[in-house]
N, C-alpha and C positions, 0 to 999 in steps of 0.2 A: 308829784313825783313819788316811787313806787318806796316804800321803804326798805331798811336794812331785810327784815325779815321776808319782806312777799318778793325781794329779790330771789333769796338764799330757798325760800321756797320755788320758786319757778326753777333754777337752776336744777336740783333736786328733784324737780316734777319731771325732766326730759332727762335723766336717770346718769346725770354727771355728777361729779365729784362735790362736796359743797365750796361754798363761792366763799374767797376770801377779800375784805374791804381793805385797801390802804387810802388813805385818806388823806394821808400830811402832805399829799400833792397838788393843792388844790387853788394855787396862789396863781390868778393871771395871768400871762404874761405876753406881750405881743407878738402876733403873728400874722403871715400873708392873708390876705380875706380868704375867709370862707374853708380856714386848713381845721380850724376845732371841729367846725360842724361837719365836715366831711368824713374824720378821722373817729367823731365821738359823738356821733348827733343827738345821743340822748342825755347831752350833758356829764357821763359819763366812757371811762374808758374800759371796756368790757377786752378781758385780751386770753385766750384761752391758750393754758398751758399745759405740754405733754408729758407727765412722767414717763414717758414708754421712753426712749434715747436718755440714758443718764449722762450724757455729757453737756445737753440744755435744759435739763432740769432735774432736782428731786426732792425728797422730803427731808428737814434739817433735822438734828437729834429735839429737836424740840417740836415736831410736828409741824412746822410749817414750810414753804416752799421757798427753794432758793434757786439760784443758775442762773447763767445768760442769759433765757431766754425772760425771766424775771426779773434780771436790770434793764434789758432795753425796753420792758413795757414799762417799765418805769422812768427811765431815759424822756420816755415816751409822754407818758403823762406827765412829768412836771415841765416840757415843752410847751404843749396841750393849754396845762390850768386846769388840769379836771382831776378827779380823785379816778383810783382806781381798781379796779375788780378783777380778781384771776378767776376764771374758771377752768376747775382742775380736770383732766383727763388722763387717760392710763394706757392711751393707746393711741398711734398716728390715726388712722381710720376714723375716731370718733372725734381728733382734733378738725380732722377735714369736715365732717359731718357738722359738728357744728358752726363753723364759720361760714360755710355754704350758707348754712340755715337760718343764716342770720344771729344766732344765741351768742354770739360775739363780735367786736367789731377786728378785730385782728387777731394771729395766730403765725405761728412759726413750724412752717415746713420744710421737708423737704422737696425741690424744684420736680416737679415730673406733669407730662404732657397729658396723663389724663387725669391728675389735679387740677391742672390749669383752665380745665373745661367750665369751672365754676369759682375758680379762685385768679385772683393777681398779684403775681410773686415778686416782690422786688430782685434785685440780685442778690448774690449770697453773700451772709455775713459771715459765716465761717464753711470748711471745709471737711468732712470725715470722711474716713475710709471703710469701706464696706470688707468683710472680712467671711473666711470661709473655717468652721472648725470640725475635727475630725478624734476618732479616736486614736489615742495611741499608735495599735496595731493595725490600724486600714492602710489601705494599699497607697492610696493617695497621699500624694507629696505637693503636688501643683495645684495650683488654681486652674490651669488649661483642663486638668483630666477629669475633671467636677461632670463637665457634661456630656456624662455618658449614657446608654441605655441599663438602666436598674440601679441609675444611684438617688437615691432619694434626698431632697433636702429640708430642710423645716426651716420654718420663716415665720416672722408674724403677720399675719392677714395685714392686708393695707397699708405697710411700711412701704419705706422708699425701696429695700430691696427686694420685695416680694413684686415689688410693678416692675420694675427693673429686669427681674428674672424671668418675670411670668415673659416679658417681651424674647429677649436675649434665649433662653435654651432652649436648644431642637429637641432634646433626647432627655436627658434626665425630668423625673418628677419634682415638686413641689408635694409639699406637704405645710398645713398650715396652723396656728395657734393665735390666740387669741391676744395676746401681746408680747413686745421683745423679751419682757425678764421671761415667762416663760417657753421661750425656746428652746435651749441647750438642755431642760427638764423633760421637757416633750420628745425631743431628740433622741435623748436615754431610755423614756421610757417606751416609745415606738420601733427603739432598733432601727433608726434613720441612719443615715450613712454620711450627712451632712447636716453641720446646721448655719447658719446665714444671719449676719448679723451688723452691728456696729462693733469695729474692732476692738474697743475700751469693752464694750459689754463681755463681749465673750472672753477678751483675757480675760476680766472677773472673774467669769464660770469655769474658767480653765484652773484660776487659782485656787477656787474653793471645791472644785471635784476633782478627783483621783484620776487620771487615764486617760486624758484631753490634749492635742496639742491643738493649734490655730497653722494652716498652712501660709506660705510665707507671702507677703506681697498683700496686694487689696484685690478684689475684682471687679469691683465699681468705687467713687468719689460718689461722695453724697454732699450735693451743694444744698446748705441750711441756708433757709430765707425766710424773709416774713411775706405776712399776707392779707388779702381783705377778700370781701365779697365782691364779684366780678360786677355785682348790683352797684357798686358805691362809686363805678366811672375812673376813666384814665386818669380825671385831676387827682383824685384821691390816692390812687397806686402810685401817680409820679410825686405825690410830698413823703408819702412813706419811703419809698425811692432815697429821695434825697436824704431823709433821714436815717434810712440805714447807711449810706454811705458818712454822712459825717461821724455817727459814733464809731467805722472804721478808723476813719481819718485821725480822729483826736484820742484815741487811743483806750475805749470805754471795751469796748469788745474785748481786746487783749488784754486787759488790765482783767475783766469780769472771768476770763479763761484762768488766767493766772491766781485767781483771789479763791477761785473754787475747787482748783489743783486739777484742772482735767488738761491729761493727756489726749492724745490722739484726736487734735482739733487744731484746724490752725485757722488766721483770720484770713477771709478771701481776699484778693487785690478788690483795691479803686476801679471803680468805673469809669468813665470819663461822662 
């Protein structure tokens, strides 16, 4: 088995965030056949996490990673019996990229059809709203008047709302950036007319710059889900499945919402 360091090294070598160990989760415990090795086949639980959406994750004043999307892999692995490994990412796009690629064995996205081409999403465990912000003094009032000819919008490459958008608008532009926090930067400093985001995010940016309001309403839902590799088979996405639905159920999701103080998220319904 690969050690502590030639892990944190490989992770590192395909130009992600470095890999952090939790380990105190490593105590057996029974489970259907065949759900460890489907979920964790190399004995460990690799589960890659987004800082790009601050409402499922960020960095704590201590440097390390925290959010819902870090209790459930953890939910996760002391299910399991396996220890566990974050690998950290700073942007949707490269969350996707890696769990395709195998460099993880799960991953928390947003639900979108050409994600889906290479990943299998359980349902969602919580729900956000996608959001539209403007200056001050622009003309724009509604979400409806967004898609016009010459209004430009910034977004971060490979988000939920940037696939979303690139589908949905006839007329207005896209403009792109390299991850969500900076969007409403890029925005400003391109003279865009729009910028496009998670609605928690961009109030942020609204409260720490001058001159910003956010228009009213959402203009998309953004269903958060987890995921695997489309390689690891139906059996595998229907225990994760299951498993997201109970930490709905028993109250880990909401309790994890609440314990991290994030607005602008709420827990998806039960599946049946």
């Amino acid at each position: 088995m690969p050690s502590t360091l030639q892990r944190r090294q490989f992770i590192e070598a395909c130009g992600l965030a470095p890999l952090a160990t939790l380990s105190g989760c490593a105590t057996p415990v029974d489970l259907p056949a065949g759900q460890r090795a489907a979920l964790a086949p190399a004995g460990r639980l690799r589960a890659c996490i987004n800082l790009g959406n601050p409402i499922l994750a960020n960095r704590d004043a201590a440097g390390g990673v925290a959010g819902v999307s870090v209790d459930l892999a953890m939910a996760l692995a002391r299910q399991l019996g396996v220890p566990l490994d974050l690998v950290v990412v700073d942007a949707a796009a490269k969350s996707v990229q890696t769990v395709q690629t195998g460099q993880a064995d799960i991953g928390f996205f947003a639900i979108d059809p050409l994600r889906g081409q290479g990943i299998g999403f359980t349902a969602p465990y919580v729900l956000i709203e996608g959001a539209y912000l403007v200056r001050q003094v622009s003309v724009l009032t509604d979400n409806a008047q967004v898609d016009r000819n010459g209004t430009r919008i910034m977004v971060a490459r490979g988000s939920a709302y940037d696939l979303y958008l690139s589908r949905e608008l006839k007329a207005a532009q896209l403009l792109r950036t390299t991850t969500s926090q900076a969007v409403v930067d890029r925005f400003l400093a391109e003279n865009a007319d729009v910028a496009a985001g998670v609605k928690q995010q961009l109030e942020g940016d609204a409260a720490r710059l001058p001159g910003l309001r956010l228009l009213p309403g959402r203009f998309m839902v953004i269903e958060q889900a987890m995921g695997l590799p489309l390689t690891r088979g139906e059996a595998a996405r229907s225990m994760l499945a299951r498993f997201v639905e109970r930490q709905k159920a028993n109250g880990l999701v909401a309790q994890s919402l609440s314990r991290h103080g994030i607005r602008g998220a709420i827990v998806a319904p039960l599946r049946d």
